[in-house]
N, C-alpha and C positions, 0 to 999 in steps of 0.2 A: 658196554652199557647201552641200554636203550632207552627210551623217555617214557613216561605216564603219560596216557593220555583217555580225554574220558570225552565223551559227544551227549550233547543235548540230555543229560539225566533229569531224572525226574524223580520225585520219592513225596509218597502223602503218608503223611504219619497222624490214624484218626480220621478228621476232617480238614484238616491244614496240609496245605502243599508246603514241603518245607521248602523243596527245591523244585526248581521248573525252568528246565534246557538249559543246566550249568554243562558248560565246555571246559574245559581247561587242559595244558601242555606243558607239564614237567619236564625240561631236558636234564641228560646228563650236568650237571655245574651249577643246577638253578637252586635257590634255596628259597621257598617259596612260603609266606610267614599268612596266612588265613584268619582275619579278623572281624568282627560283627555283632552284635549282640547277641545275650544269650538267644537261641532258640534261633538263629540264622541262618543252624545248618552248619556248621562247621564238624562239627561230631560225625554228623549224618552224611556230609562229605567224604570224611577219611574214613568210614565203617562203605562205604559204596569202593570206593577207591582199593582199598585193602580185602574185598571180596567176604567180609564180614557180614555185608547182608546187600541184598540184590533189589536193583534201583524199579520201581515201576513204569521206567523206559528209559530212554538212552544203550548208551555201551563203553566198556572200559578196555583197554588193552593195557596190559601192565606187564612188568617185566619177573620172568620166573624166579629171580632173586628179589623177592621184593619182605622190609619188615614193616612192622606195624606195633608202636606200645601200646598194648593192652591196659585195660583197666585194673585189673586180675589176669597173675601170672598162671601161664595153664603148666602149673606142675604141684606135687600133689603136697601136702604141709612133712611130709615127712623126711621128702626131699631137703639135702644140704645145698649150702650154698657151693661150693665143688662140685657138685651134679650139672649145679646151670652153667660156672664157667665151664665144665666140660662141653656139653652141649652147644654153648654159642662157640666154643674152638674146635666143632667138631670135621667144618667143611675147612679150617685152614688147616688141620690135620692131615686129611682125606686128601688135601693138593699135595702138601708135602710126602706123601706117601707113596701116591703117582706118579710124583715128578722124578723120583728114586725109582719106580718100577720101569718108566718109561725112558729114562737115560740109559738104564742098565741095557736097557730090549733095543735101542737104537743102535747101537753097533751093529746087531743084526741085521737090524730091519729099518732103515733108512727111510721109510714112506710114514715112520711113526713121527716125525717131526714138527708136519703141523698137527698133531696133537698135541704134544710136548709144549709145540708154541702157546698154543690157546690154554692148555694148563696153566701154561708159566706164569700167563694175564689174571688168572685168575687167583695166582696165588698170590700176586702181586697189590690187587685188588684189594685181598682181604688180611693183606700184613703177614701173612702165614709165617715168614723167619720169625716174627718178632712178637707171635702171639702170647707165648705165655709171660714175656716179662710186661707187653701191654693189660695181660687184666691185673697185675699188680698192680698197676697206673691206674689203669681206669677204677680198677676198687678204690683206690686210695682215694684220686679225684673226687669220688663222688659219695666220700665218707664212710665209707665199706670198709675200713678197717678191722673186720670181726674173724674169727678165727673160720677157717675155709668149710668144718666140720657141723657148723649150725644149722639146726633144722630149720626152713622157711617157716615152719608153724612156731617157732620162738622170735617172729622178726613182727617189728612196729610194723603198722601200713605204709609210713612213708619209707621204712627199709623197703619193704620187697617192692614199693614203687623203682627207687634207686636201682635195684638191682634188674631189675625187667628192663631200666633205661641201661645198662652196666652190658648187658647180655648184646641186645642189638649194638650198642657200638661195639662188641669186641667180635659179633659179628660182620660188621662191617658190606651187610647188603647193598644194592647195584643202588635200591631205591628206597627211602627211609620215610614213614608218616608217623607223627609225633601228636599225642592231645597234651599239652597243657604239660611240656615236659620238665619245666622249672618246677614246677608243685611237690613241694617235701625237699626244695634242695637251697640251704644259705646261698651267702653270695660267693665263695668259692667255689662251691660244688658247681654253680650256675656259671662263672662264667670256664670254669674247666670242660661243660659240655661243650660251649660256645665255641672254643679253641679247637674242640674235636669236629663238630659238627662243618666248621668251615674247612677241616681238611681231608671232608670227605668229598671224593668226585664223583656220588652220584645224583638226582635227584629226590630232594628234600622236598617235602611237605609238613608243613608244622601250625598246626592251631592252637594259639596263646593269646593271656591278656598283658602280657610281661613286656611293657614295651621295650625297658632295655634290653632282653632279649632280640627282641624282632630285630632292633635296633641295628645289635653288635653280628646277626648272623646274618639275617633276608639280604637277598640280592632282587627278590621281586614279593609284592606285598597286594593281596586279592582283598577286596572290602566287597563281603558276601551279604551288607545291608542292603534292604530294597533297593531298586534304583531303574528308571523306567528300561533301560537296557538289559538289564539282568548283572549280574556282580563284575565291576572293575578291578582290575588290574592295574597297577604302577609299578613302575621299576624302581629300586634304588629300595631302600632299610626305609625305617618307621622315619627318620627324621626327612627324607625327600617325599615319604607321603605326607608328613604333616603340611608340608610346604606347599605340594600340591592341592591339596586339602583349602589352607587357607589362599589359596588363589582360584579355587573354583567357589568357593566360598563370597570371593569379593568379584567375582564377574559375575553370579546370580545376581549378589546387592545392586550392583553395577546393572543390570537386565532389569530387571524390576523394577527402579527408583525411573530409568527412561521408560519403560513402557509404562508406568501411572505417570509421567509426567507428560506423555505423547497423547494418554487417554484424555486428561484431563483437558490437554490446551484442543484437542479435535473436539470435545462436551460443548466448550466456550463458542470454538468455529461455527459447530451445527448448531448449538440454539443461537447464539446472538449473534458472532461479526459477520459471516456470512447471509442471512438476513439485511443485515446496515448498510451491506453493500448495493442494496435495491435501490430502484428506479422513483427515491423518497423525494426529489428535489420539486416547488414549486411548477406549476406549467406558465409556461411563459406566451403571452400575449400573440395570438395569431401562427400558432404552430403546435394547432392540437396534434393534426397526422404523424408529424417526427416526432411528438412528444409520444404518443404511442408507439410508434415502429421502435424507439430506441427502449423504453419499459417493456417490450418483449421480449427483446435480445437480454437485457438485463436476467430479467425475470427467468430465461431459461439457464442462462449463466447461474445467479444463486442456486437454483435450483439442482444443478449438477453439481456442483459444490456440495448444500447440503448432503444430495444422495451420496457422491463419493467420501464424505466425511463418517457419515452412518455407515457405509461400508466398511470404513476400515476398522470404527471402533467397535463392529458386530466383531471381523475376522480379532483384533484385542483381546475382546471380551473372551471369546472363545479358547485361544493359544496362549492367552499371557501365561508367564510360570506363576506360579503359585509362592505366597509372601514370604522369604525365608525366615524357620523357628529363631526365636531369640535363645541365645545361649542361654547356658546357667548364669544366675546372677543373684547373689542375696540383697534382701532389703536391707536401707540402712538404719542400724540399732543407736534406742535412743540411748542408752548407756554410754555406748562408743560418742555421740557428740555432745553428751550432758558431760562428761568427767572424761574427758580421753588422757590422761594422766593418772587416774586411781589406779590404787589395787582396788582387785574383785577379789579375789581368793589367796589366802598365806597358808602354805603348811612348815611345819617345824617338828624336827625330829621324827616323822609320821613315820610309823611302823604296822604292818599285816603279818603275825604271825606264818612263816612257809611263804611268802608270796611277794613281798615287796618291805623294803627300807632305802629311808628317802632323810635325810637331814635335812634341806630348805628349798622351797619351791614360793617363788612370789608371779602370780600371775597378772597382768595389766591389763584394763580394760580394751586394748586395742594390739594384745601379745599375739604373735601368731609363734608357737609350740610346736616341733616336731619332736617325738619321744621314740626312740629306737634303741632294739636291743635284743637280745635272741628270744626264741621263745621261751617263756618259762620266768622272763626275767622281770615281769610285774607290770608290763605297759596297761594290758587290761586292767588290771587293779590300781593302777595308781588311776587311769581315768573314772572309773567307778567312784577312787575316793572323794575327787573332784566334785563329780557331780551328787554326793552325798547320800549314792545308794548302798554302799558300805562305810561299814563303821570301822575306824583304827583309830591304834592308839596315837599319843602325841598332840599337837595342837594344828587344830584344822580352823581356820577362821574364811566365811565367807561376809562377802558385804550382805548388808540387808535387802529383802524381799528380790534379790538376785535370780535372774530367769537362768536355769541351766538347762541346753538341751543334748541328750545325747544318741545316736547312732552307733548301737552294739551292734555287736557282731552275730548275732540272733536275736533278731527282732520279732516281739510278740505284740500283739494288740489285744485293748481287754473285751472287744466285741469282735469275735471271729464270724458272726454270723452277718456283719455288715459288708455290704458289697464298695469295693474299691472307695466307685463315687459317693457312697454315704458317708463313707469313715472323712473322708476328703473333706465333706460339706459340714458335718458334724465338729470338725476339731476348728475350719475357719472359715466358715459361713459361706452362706448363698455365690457375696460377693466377690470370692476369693478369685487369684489369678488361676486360670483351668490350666486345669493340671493335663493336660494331653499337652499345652504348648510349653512345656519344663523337659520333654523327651526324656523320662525316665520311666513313662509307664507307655504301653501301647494300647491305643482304644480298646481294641480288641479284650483286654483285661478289664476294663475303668465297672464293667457291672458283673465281676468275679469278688464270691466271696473272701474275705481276705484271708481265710484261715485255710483255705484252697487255693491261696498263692503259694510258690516256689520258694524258698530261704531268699533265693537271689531278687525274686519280685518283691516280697515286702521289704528288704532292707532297701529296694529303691524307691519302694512307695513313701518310707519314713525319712530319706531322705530328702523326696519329694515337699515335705513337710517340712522340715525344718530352714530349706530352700527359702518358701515361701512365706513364711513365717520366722525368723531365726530368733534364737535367745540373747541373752547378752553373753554366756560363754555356751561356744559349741565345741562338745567333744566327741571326736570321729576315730572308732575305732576300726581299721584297716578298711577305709571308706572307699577303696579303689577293688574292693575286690564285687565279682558279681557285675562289674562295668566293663562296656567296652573301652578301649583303649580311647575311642573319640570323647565318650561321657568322661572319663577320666582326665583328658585334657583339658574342658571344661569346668570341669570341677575343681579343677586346683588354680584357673584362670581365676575361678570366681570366687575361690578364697584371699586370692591378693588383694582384693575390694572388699570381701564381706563384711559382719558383721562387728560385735566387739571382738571379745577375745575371742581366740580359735587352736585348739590343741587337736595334733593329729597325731594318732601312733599307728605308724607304718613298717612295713617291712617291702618296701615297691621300690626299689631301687632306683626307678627313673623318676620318683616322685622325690626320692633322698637328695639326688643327685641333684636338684634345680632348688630347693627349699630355700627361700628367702629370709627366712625368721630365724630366731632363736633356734639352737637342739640340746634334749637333754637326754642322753646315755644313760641306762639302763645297764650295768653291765653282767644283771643276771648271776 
């Protein structure tokens, strides 16, 4: 096996540089987990890397076994699912095939050995003894259960996503780059990859928002956000990045709080105490001359002072870091401290024909709700009923003049023609907190029409909104999706504080896994 390795790329997509002189060294063992905000280049990363499109400078050396999951499987709808495990068992075949042609010929011919040898590695590599009873395995794992003879043109999107993932692991390539390989798969399927993915020995590449993923496989973790160096790198899974994360985090706090407080006390030195320090005292009877000579000395003294103090606070002024963003944080609801003991909302017996039944749900003014369950099993529609834009039967009782706000999962606005900042200023005035320092929109968008935003841009611009603004119940439907893993962390930070009630229906595993509130099942 050989390592990935890529020097100084560069790639402008438009008029934006997405990327600009990323380096990076995949060895043989490394699983290397690529996170950032949308649009940071992570896609654009692994399509340079996997020779899927060619960088506007830099250079890549990769290894001649190298896979890459596609978006779209390149085989044609007619093809069965038998076709692709063939295909991905076709090089463990071809070893075992040679490794019989070549034992047999070595009696002969003794110089065939290291051949033989370097076959052997290679069969070895790719499981070749044990491939066919492994795509039984890996079908199964990852929910393939379907009879071998199906056309890919009768398979869901997330099937023939599974299966393109199904294909490469039973391939078992030197070097593996993965987009976003949890998507379309529960949490068995997800962590059945995990299990695979860690017993493979070559170089991984994988860009995901799934932090329990990252978590349970990365051995090293690239954060491809701005950053005056260009993207870092940490070793160790998502939870020693967090770590390190929040310890660069408090030594910026830490830089910052001393360098305004070093500005501040050198402000006070150069205008006043250094001044005070002068040659101010009474002249004393018969000793004008020394009263002078010794106000000279003085006088240049302050004055070397003063300049050395303006000195320093020019080089301050210049170098200081810049104030670190305030996390996410909601304001606090008067609801939540007028009645923190009410119900807001009772449902009974609530029924959605096809879609959701529900016998009693009491919601508290200060409840925090996690709703999980497979898909299909009514988490959307039970929040819809909540916030009273669908109608069901049974008894729905909200309190009175009750603010509800909610974050679907397709977010429209009724003025598409308003730019970012309008929509912004229009819902909470002039004086609202700006929305560039909430880090869910990038200036760069703030005078973008919104109806000319991305799915994943306005569901964070409405988030944006509800941040700063919140209801007395907020209901968030799969509100971690479209986010980085960092805003993600945030964002569930500042649900432990927020506002009154708060119901989330998630399917984010690392969000499940820490949930401090109630949960109600779904069970679909």
């Amino acid at each position: 096996m050989s390592a990935l390795v890529c020097h100084d790329l560069v790639r402008t997509l438009g008029t934006r540089r997405v990327l600009d002189g990323v380096s990076l060294v995949a060895s043989p063992g490394h699983r290397i987990g690529l996170i950032g905000e949308n649009g940071s280049g992570k896609t654009t990363l692994l399509r340079l890397l996997a020779g899927a499109d060619e960088p506007d400078g830099g250079s890549v050396e990769r290894p001649p076994d190298l896979g890459f999951l596609h978006q779209e499987m390149p085989y044609d709808p007619a093809a069965t699912i038998a076709d692709v495990v063939d295909d991905a068992l076709r090089e463990a075949r071809e070893d075992l095939r040679e490794l019989d042609r070549l034992g047999a010929a070595m009696a002969d011919d003794p110089s065939l050995l290291e051949a033989y040898g370097e076959r052997l590695e290679r069969a070895e590599l790719h499981a070749a003894w044990d491939a066919d009873r492994r795509a039984s395995l890996v079908l199964g794992g990852l929910g393939l259960d379907l009879p071998r003879e199906r056309p890919l043109g009768t398979l869901s999107g997330g099937q023939r996503g599974r299966l393109a993932l199904a294909a490469l692991l039973l391939r078992r390539p030197a070097a593996l780059l993965l987009d976003e390989p949890t998507n379309h798969l529960d949490d068995a399927a997800a962590a059945f990859l995990e299990e695979e993915l860690r017993g493979m020995g070559g170089a991984i590449l994988v860009a995901s928002h799934d932090r329990a993923f990252l978590d349970a496989v990365c051995t090293d973790v690239v954060d491809l956000d701005p950053a005056v160096d260009g993207p870092i790198r940490y070793g160790g899974n998502y939870t020693a990045y967090q770590a390190e994360k929040r310890a660069e985090r408090e030594r910026w706090e830490r830089r910052f709080a001393e360098e305004q407080e070093e500005l501040a006390g050198l402000r006070v030195h150069a205008g006043t105490t250094a001044r005070r320090v002068g040659f101010d005292r009474p002249m004393p009877d018969r000793d004008k001359m020394g009263y002078g000579r010794r106000g000279g000395r003085v006088e240049k003294q302050v004055s070397s002072r003063v300049r050395n103090a303006l000195r320093r606070i020019d080089e301050l002024e210049r170098d200081q870091v810049r104030k670190p963003p305030e996390p996410l944080r909601f304001r606090a609801s008067a609801l939540a401290t007028a009645a923190p003991e009410g119900l807001v909302v009772s449902l009974r017996s609530v029924h959605v024909p096809g879609r959701l039944s529900l016998e009693r749900l009491d919601l508290t003014a200060t409840d925090r709700l996690l709703v999980t369950g497979p898909n299909g099993a009514g988490k959307s529609t039970l929040l819809a009923v909540l916030a009273g834009t669908l109608p069901a039967e049974g008894d729905v009782r909200r309190r009175g003049r009750l603010r509800v706000g909610m974050l679907a999962q397709d977010t429209v606005f009724d003025r598409p023609d308003r730019t970012v900042a309008e929509t912004w200023e229009a819902r909470l005035g002039a004086d609202a907190v700006p929305l560039a320092s909430l880090g869910l929109v990038a200036p760069r968008d703030l005078g973008t029409r919104v109806g000319e935003l991305s799915v994943g841009q306005r569901r964070r611009l409405a988030l944006a909104l509800l941040i700063a603004d919140p209801p007395e119940v907020l209901l968030l439907d799969e509100p971690t999706n479209h986010l980085s893993p960092r805003l993600c962390d945030e964002l569930e930070e500042a649900l432990g504080t927020g506002p009154g009630a708060v119901v989330v229906a998630s399917h984010d595993r690392w969000l499940r896994d820490r949930w401090q509130g109630r949960t109600l099942h779904l069970p679909g």
